[in-house]
N, C-alpha and C positions, 0 to 999 in steps of 0.2 A: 481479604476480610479484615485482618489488623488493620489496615491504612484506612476501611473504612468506619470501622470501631473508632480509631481513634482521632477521626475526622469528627465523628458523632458526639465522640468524650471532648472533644475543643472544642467544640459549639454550645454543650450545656454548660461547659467551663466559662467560657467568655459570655454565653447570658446570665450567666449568673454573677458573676464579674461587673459585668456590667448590665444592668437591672434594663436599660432603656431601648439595648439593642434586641430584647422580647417582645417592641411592637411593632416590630417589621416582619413582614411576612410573604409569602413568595408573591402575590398580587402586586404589595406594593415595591415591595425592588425589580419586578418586570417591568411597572409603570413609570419606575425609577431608571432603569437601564432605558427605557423608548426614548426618556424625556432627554436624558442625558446626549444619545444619539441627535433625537431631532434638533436639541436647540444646537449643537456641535456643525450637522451640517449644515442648518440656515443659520447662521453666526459666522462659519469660517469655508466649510467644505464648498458651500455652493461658488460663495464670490472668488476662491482661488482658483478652480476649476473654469469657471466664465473665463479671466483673465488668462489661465495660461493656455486657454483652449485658442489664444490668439495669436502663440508666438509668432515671431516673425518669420522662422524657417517653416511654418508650416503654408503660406502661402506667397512668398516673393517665389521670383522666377527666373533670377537677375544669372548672370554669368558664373561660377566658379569662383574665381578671383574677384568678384566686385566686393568692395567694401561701402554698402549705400549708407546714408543717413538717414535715422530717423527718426518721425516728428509725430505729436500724437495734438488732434484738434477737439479740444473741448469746448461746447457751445451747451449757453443756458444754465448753466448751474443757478441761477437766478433765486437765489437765498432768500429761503422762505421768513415774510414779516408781517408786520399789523394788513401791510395791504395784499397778500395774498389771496386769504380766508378771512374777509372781514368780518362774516356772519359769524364764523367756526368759534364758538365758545371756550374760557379757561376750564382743565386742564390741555383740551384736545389740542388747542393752536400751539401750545406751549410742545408738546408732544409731537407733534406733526412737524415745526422747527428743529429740535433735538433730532431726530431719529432720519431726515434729511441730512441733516448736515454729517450724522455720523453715517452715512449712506454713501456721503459722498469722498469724505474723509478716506474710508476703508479702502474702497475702489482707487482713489489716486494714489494712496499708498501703494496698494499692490500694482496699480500699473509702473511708477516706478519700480517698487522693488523685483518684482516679476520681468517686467517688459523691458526696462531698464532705456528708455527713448532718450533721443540727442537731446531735443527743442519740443517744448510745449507751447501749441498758440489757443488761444481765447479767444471764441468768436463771438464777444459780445453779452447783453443779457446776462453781467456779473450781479446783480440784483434784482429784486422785483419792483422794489418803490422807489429804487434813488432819485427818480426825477421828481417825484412828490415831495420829496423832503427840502424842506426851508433851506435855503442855504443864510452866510451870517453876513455883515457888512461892517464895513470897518466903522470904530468906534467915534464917535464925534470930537475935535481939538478944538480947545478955545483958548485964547490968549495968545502966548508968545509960542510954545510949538506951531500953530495954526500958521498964525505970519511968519513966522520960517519956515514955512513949503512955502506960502503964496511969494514971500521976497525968493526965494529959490526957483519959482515958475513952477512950482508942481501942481500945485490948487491956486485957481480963480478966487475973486475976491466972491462970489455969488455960487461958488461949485462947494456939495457937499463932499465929504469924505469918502473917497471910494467909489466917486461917481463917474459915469462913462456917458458921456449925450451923446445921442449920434444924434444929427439933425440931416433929415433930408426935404426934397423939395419935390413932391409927388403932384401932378397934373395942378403946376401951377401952386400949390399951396406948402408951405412950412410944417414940416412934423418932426418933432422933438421925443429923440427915444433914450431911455433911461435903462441904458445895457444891464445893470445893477440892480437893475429892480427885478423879485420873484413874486410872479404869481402862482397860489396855492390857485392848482384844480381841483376838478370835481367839487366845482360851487365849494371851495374850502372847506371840504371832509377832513385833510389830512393835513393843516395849517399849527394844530398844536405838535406834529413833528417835527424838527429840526436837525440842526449839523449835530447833534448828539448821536441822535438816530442812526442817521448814515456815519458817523464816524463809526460805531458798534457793529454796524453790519461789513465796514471796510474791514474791520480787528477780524470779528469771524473770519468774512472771505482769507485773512492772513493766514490764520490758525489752518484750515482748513489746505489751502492750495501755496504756501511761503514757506508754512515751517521746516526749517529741515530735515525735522524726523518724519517728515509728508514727503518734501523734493527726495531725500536722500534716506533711506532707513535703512539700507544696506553697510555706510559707512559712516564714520562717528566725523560730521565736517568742523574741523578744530581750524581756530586761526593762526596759522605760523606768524613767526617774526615781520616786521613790518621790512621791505626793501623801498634801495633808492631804486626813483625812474625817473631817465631823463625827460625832455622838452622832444619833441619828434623834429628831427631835422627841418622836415620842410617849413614847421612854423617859425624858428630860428630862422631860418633862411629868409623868410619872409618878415624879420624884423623884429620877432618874438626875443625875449628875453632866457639868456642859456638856464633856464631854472628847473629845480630836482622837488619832487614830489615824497609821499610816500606812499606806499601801496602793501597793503597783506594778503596773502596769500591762504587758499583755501585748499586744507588736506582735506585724502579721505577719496579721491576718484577723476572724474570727470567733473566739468561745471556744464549743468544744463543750460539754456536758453530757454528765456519764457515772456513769451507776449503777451501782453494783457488790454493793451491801449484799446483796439477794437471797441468801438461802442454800442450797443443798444437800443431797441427804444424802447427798451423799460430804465435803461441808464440814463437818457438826456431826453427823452420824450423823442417824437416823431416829428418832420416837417414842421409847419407852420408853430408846431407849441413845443419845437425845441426854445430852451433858455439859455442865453450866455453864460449866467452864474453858475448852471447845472454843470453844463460842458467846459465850463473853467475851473470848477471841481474835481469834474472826471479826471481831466489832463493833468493836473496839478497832482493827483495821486498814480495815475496810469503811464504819463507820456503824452505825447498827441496821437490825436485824434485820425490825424494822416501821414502816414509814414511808410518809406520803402527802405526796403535791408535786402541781406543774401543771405541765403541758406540753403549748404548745399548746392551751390552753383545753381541756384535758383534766384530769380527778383521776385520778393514779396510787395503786397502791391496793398496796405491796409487802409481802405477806403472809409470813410464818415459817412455812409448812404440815408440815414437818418434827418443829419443835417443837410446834405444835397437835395432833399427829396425836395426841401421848403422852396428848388424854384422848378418844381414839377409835382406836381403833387395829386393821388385820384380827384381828392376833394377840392380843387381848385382847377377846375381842367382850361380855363380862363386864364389861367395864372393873373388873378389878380391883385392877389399880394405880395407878389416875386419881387418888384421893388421894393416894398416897405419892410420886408423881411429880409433886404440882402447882405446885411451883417451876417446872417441864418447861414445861408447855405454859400457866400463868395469864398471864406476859406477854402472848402472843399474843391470847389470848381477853381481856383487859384492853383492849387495842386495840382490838378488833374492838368491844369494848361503847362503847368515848367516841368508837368514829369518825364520832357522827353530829355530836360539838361539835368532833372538830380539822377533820374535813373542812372545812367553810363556814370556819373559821376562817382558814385556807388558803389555799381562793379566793378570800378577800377581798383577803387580802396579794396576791394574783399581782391582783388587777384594779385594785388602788391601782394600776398601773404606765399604767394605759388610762383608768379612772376615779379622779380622784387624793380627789375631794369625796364620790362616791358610796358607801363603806362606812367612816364615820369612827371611828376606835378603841372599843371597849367599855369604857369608864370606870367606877367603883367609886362607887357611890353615897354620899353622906352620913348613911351611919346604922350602926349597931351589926351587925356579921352575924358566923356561924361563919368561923372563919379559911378552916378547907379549904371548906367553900362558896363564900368569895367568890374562892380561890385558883383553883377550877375553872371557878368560872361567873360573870364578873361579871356584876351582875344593872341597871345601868343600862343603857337602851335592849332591853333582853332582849326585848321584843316586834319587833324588828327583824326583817325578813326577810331569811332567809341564803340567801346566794348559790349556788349550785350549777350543776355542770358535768357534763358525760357522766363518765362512772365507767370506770375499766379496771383490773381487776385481775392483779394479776400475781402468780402462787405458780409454783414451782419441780416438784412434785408438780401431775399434773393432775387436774382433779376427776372424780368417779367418772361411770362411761356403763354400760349395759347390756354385758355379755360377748359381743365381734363386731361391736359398732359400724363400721360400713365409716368407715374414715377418710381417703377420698378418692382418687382415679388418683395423685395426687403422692407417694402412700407407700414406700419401699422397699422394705420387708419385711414381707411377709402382706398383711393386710388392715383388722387394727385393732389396737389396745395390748390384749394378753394381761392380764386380770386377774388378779396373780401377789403374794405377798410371799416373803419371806425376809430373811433376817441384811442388816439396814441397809436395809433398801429393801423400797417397796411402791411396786406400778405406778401406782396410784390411790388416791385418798382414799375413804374409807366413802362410802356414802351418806346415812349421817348429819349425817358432818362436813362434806360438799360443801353440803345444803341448806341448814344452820345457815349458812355462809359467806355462800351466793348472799341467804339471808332477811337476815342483818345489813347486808350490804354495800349492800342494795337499800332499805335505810332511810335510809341518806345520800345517794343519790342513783339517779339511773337510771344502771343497771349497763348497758354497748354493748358492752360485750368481755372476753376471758379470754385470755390469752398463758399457757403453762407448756410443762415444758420438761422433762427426766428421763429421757424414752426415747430419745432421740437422732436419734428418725427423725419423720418428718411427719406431721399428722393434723390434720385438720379436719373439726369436726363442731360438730352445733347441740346445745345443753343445752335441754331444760325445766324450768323451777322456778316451784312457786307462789308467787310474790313481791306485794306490793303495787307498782300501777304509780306512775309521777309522769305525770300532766298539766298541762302550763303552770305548770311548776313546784313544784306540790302532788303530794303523796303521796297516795293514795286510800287508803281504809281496804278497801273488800271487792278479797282477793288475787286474782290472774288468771296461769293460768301464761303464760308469757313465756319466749321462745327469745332465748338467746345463745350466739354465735356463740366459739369456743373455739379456737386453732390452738397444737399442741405444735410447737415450734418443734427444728430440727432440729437435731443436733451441730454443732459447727465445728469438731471435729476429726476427721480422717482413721483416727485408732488407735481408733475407738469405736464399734467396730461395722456400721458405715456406707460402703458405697464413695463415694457422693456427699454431702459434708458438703453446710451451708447456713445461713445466717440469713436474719435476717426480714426486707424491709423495708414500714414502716409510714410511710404519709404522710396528714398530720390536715390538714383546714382546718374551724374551725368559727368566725368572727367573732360576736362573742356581745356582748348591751348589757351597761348596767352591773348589771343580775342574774344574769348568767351564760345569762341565753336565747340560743336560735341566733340569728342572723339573716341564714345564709349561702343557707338558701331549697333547700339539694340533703338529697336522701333519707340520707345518712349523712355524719358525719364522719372515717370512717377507713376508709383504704383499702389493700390490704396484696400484697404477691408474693413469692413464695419464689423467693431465687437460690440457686442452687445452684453446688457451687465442683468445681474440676477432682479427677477421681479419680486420687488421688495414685499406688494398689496401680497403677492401668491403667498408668500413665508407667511406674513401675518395670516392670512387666513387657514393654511397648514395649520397652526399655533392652535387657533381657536376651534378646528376640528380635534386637534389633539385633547386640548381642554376638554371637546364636549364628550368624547371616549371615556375620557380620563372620569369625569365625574358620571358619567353612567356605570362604569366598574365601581367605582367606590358604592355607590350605591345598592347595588344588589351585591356587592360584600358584606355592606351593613346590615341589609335587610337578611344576608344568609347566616350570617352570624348570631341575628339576633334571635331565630326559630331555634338555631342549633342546641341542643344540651349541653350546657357546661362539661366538660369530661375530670371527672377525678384525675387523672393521670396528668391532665394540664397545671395541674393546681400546686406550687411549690411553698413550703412550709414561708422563703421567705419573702412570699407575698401576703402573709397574715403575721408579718413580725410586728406590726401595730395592735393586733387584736391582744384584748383582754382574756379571752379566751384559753392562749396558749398554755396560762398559768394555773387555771383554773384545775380545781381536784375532776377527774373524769365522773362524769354522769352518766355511765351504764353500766348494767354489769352480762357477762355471757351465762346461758343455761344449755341443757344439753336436751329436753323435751320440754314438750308444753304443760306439765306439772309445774305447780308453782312450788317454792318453797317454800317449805312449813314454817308459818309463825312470820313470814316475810324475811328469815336469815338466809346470809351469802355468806357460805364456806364457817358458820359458827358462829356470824355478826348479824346483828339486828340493823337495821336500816333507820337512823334517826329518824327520816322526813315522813316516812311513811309506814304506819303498820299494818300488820294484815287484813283482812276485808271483813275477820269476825271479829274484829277488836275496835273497829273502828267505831265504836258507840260515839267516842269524844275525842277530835281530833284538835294537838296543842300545840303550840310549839315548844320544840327541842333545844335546847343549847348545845353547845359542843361538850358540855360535861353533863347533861341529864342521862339517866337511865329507865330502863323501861321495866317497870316492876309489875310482876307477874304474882295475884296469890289465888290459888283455888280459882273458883270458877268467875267469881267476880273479879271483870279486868276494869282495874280503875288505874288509870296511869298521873303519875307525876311529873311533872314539867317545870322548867324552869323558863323564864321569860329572858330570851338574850337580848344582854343590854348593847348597847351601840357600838362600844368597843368592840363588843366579843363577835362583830363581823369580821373582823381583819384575820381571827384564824379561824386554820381550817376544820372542818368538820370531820371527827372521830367517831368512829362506830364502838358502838355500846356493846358490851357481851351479853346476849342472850341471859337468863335465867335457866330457863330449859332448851339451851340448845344441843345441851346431849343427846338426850332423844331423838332430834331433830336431825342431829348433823350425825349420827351413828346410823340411824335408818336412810340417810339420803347417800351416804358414803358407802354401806354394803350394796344398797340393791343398784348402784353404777360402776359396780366395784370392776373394772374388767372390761368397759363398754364406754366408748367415745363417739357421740354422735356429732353429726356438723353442728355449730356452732351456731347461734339464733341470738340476735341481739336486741334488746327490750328496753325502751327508757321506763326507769320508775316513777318518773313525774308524769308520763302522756296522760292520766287519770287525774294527774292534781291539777292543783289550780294556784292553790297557796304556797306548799311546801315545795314545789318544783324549782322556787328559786331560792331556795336555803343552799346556802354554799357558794352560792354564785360572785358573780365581779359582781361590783355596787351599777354596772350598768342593765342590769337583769336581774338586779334586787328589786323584789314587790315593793319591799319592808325599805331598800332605802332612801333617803331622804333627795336623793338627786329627781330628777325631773325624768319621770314615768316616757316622754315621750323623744328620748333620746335613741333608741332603736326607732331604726328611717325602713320605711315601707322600699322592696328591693323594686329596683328600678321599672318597666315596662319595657314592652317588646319595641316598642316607637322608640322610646329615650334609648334604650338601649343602640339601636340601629341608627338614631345620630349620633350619638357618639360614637361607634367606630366609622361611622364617616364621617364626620370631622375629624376624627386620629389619624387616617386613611389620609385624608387631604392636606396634612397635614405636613405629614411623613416624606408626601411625595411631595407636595410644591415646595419645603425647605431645600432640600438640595438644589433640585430645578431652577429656583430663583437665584441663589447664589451663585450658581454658573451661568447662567444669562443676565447676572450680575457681574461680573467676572470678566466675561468673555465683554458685552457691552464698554466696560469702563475700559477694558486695553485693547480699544481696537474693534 
């Protein structure tokens, strides 16, 4: 009972203390405690539970002792811009960019910092409009700069700045192509954007997926002192000059691996309306566009299917722009033809690091050869046996399947990838060009896997292709079809269609000798689980059910409030520490029966303002120093007229005349007898004198303005306003924590 006495005595203490913590009330800190909650868990609680519900011990399967790597595949972030939602109005589009990006932001944090992955790949669709946007060209030279490239050969006396002709010679006729030149699509909608544009949108994607407190938030990556590095033997060897570098050093952990190069076709457009400028931009900030590595004693296999599609394409089944477009798509297919001499060349480099003696450089023989011959192939040791590793290929476009392919329970929407093209986009590759890919690819090595990525939502399914296998290393010559295993990896953003985004994650272990054979002894080396990341639309619309609660309680708060009676006991003196009132002489007095007192006196005083009911012939006013004279039976009274000053003091009661009589007869016959007490204003009858004594705000008589007492509020007004104090009370906290919480994270 003490503890809660004096729980009760610190709460009147501290509202009185503090005057403002009186308008909170258990409604609103219940409302206040929910909000607190909800916005905590859709802020923080949901997205770290999603992520760590993925660890990697809770679904590998690998041996005891295996130590795998592993790599997390993110597709489609495709960073919301003008061309997303070009209809979507200011503030929404502005809102819809913001709240993506920190959507996406949050989530790769915590996959790092949570999931803490080797190597991150990119499958593409790192933008929405980068191919729309202007690219810039180099600025025009006149004079002596000018003729100093053309006497140097670099510019023609007729060639602009920065110009690329390809001229070819199509069914007999000359056509001249201006590599350098952008054409703005969509009948030049999007022509007033340029390199500013997509430079802005490159900064984001940095902010977003580069910075280090994104890559790394676990540890603080500081750059150490810079060290010498030498020249790498074999290029010394080969003629290189013995020269020392400097190189810095990053504390703080592990360094990730991150690939980005993968392209799009929201990043360079599709087939026939890819552009050289776009895809010279991509690569110039990315890498190329085709490129093989190892990871993990694996060969990644980063194909341009975008660009290749230009000489297969749904919408040309003719191919009959495949020659005048083959700037478009010959890189690609250039690649695809030597990738049986860079692949091995590759894995040798990544096994020098395990086997430093076992694959020793390709040296140039002693004798007379074609320049580009020995430039491509040097031909000492060429009987060598090249190394090789499971194969994975990774294209952005996935490869073509029969129409309705079931693409697994994990899908979102439907049941398979729609076989669909249109302006910049096809759902899938021909069947043409998918078989040519799985037949070339499967000559450098055995193919284990296919990642891609373009629809935004989930699908896994098995491909068959008649490929030549490899046995123990060897490629067999009579083909066999062979199933590989394909997963479209899911958006990672929230604005793409998709309520549950996702990526990939992939964990390899394959320990291999020094030919690249397994020797790890388990039925595959990759093993894969889709996480999926919190549904951002669900929170928001949580939010605005919360809201609609939320302002239906204040509501019938307000309206219960405003029936209820005021309660005295509510009422603290220094909540009327403004009123004039407080100061004022008291206007009542107590009696103890409903006899009135004789002559109108209290306790032996006459009552200035008002005299008794038989005297009242002529009523005057009173001053603070008038008396009231009584003679015989004619009551004539005298009065004195108070002058303006004489408001400032207070009102003194007059001594009766005859209040002996009065006050000796009312004092014997109560003499001995106390009844309840009954309180009576002596003004409810007046009209005039009821405000003699009063503040100057309830003076009849003074000169201020009569209409300064305000009519008390209405049951309506009143019931807004504590819903608006309601709403008030509880969205300030609310907002500053999902203020809060938003701005860090």
């Amino acid at each position: 009972m003490n503890a809660q006495n004096f729980f009760v005595q610190f709460c009147r203490f501290t509202a009185r203390r503090y005057p403002f913590l009186r308008r909170f009330s258990v409604t609103t800190l219940a409302l206040i405690l929910v909000w607190t909650i909800a916005i905590y868990t859709g802020e923080r609680s949901t997205f770290a539970s999603h992520i760590t519900s993925c660890h990697w011990e809770n679904w590998e399967e690998w041996p005891q002792d295996a130590a795998p790597h592993r790599l997390v595949f993110v597709s489609d972030p495709q960073l919301v811009d003008p061309h997303t939602y070009p209809g979507r109005p200011w503030p929404l589009s502005s809102l819809t960019e913001f709240f993506t990006d920190k959507y996406m932001a949050r989530n790769f944090r915590l996959i790092n910092r949570e999931l803490d992955p080797d190597s991150i790949v990119f499958l593409g669709d790192l933008f929405d409009g980068g191919r729309e946007w202007k690219t810039s060209r180099a600025r025009e030279l006149k004079g002596a700069p000018r003729q100093e490239l053309i006497d140097l050969g670099i510019l023609r006396e007729n060639q602009k700045e920065g110009e690329r002709v390809n001229v070819k010679t199509i069914d007999g006729q000359k056509v001249t192509t201006d590599l350098r030149e952008f054409i703005s699509g969509e009948q030049g909608r999007w022509k007033e954007y340029g390199t500013s544009q997509w430079t802005s949108e490159y900064n984001r994607f940095g902010k977003i997926f580069f910075a280090p407190e994104q890559l790394y938030p676990r540890a603080d990556r500081a750059i150490t002192a810079a060290r010498d590095v030498p020249m790498d033997p074999v290029a010394i060897e080969n003629g290189a000059k013995s020269a020392q570098w400097k190189e810095y050093d990053i504390a703080g952990g592990k360094q990730r691996k991150i690939k980005t190069n993968l392209p799009g076709n929201h990043d360079l457009g599709f087939g026939t309306r890819v552009q050289i400028p776009v895809r010279d931009r991509f690569e110039a900030h990315y890498g190329d566009t085709n490129t093989v590595y190892v990871i993990a004693n694996h060969t990644f296999i980063s194909l341009d299917t975008p660009s290749l599609s230009a000489a297969d394409e749904m919408t040309d089944p003719e191919h009959k722009q495949q020659a005048r477009l083959e700037h478009v798509w010959q890189p690609a297919n250039d690649f695809l033809n030597k990738l049986d001499a860079a692949g091995p060349k590759v894995v040798a480099e990544a096994l020098k690091e395990y086997f430093p003696n076992a694959h020793p450089p390709q040296g140039f023989s002693h004798e007379v050869v074609d320049p580009k011959e020995a430039s491509r192939r040097p031909n000492a040791d060429k009987h060598n046996a090249k190394p090789r590793l499971p194969l994975v290929l990774l294209t952005h476009v996935p490869l073509f399947r029969p129409d309705g392919d079931h693409c697994g329970s994990q899908r979102e929407r439907g049941r398979a990838i729609p076989i669909s093209h249109g302006y910049q986009y096809q759902n899938v590759l021909t069947p043409g060009l998918s078989s040519t890919i799985a037949r070339k690819i499967s000559e450098t090595g055995d193919l284990v896997h296919v990642f891609s990525g373009d629809d935004h939502d989930y699908c896994d399914l098995v491909h068959r292709f008649n490929v030549k296998p490899w046995i123990n290393g060897k490629i067999q010559d009579k083909p066999v079809m062979k199933a590989i295993r394909e997963i479209t990896v899911k958006s990672f953003s929230w604005a793409m269609g998709v309520r549950r985004p996702g990526f990939q994650l992939v964990s390899m272990w394959n320990p291999v000798d020094a030919q690249g054979m397994s020797i790890g002894g388990t039925p595959t080396t990759i093993q894969t689980h889709l996480c999926l990341l919190p549904d951002q639309l669900s929170i928001f619309i949580k939010y605005g059910l919360l809201l609609g609660v939320t302002l239906v309680v204040l509501i019938v708060r307000g309206i219960a409030l405003s029936l209820r009676k005021p309660d005295a006991a509510d009422l603290d003196e220094d909540d009327f520490a403004g009123e004039p009132d407080r100061f004022s002489l008291p206007r009542t007095y107590s009696y103890h029966d409903d006899r009135p007192l004789p002559n109108g006196r209290v306790s032996g005083y006459s009552s200035p303002n008002k005299l008794p009911s038989n005297e009242a012939k002529g009523r005057q006013r009173a001053s603070s120093t008038s008396t009231s004279h009584h003679v015989g039976n004619d009551h004539q009274h005298l009065s004195v007229q108070r002058s303006y000053n004489a408001r400032t003091r207070s009102v003194s009661p007059a001594v009766s005349l005859n209040g002996a009589s009065g006050l000796g007869g009312y004092g014997i016959d109560k003499a001995g007898y106390m009844s309840n007490p009954r309180w009576h204003d002596p003004d409810q009858d007046s009209d005039e004198e009821s405000h003699v004594g009063s503040h100057y705000g309830d003076d009849s008589q003074a000169k201020h303005d009569k209409g300064f007492r305000t009519k008390p509020p209405s049951k309506a007004r009143r019931a807004l306003n504590s819903f608006l104090e309601g709403l008030l009370i509880v969205s300030l906290p609310a907002g500053l924590l999902y203020g809060f919480l938003i701005k860090n994270g």
